[in-house]
N, C-alpha and C positions, 0 to 999 in steps of 0.2 A: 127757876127763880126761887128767892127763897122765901119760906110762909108769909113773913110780914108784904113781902110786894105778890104774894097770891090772892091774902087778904086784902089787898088795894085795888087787884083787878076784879075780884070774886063781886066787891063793890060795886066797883066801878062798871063796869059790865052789864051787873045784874036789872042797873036803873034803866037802861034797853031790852035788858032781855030777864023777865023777871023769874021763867019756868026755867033757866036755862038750867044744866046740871054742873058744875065746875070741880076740878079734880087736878089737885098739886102733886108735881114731882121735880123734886128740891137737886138730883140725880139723875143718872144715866139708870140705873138699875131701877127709881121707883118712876121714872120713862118710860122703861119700857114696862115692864108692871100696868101703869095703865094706859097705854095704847092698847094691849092686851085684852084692855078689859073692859073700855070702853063703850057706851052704847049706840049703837048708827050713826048719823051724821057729828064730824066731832075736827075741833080746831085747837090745833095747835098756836100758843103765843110764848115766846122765849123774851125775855126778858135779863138784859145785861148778864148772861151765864156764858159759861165758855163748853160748857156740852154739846160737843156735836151730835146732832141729831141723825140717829141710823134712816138711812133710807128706805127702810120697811116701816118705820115709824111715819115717816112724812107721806109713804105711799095709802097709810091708814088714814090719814086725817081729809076728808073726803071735802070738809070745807074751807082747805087753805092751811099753812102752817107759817108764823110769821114771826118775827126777829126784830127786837128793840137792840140795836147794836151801837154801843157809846163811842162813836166816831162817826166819821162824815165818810161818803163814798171814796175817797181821794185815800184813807186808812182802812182798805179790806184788812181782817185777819184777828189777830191775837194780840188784845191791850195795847190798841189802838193811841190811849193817853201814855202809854210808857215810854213808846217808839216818838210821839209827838213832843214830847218832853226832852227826849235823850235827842233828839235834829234840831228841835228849836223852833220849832212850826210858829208860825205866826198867827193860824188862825186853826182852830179845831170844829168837830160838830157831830152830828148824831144822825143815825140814820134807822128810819124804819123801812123794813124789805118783807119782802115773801122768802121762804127758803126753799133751798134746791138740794139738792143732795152733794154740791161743791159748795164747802161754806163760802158766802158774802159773794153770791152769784146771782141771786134771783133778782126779781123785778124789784126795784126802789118804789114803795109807797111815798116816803118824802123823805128829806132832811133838813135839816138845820143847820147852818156855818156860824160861827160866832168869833171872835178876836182873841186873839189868848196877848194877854200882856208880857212880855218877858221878865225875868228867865221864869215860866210856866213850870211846874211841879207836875207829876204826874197823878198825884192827890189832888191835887186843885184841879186840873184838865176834866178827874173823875168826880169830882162833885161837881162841878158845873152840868156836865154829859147829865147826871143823873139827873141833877131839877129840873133839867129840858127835858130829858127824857119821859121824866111825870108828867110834865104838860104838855108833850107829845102822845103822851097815851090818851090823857084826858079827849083831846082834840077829836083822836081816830077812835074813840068810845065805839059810838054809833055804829059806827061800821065795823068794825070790830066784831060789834056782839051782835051782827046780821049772819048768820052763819048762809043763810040763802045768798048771800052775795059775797062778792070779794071787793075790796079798796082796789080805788083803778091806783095803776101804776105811774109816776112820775117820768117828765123826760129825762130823766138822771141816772148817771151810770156806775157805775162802777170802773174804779179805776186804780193809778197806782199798782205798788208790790204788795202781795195779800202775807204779812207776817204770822210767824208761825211760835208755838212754844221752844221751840228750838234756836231763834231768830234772839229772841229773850234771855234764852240762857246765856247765849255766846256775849249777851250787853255786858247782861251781871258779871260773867268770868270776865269781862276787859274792864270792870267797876271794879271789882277786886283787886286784880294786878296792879291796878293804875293806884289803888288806894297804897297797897303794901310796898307798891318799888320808891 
């Protein structure tokens, strides 16, 4: 995530858990860095980033690793509001999960569905994701910052095609073509 929403959870967090230790990495390289380096018990929270997390990473973090992901279970994958924008979805949402070493596979803590008005922008899809997403975190605080425990999981699954960077590019090259022919 990046500092400014490290600083929100550092906050946010802290009013649960006020000894706790909190430690930002904005990357994959300052990820691994402090997994690394880490001290005992230690939890991971990701937050609307597209880093995938190494599996040796998630196998460190001993009290859960967890994923604020700005899309609804129905959009596993990669820019989730892009892909919803470019179909026309009629309704968008946000999902909190546990993570697994297959991105957008673990256990759903909850989500959120909301209505997207048409024709939806894939900026607009992303700010909305994002203000729910803050007050999705606010909610799961608590537990959250219980490192002794875990958020039980929701009956909600994961579903749909899990879109990829690749999925993406091929939009953009058929957005270009179509612009230039």
């Amino acid at each position: 995530m990046s500092e400014g929403e490290a600083d929100f959870f550092a906050r946010l967090l802290a009013k649960h858990a006020p000894n706790a230790y909190f430690a930002h990495a904005g990357d994959k390289a300052s990820l691994m860095f402090q997994a690394d380096n880490l001290p005992g018990t230690a939890r991971l929270i990701a937050f609307c980033t597209d880093v995938i997390v190494p599996a040796a990473v998630l196998d460190r973090m001993a009290a859960g690793s967890f994923n604020f992901h700005p899309g609804p279970p129905e959009r596993p994958g990669y820019r989730p509001a892009a892909f919803a924008a470019h179909e026309g979805g009629a309704s968008f949402g946000i999902t909190l999960h546990e993570m697994a070493v297959a991105v957008d596979t673990g256990p759903i803590i909850d989500c959120e569905r909301f209505s997207v008005p048409p024709p939806a922008s894939e900026e607009a899809l992303n700010i909305e994701a994002y203000r729910r997403l803050l007050n999705l975190a606010r909610r799961h605080a608590r537990s959250l910052a219980d490192i002794g425990s875990r958020p039980p999981p929701s009956r909600e699954r994961w579903s749909g095609r899990k879109t990829t960077r690749r999925d993406w590019r091929q939009i953009q090259s058929r957005r270009k073509l179509g612009a230039t022919a």
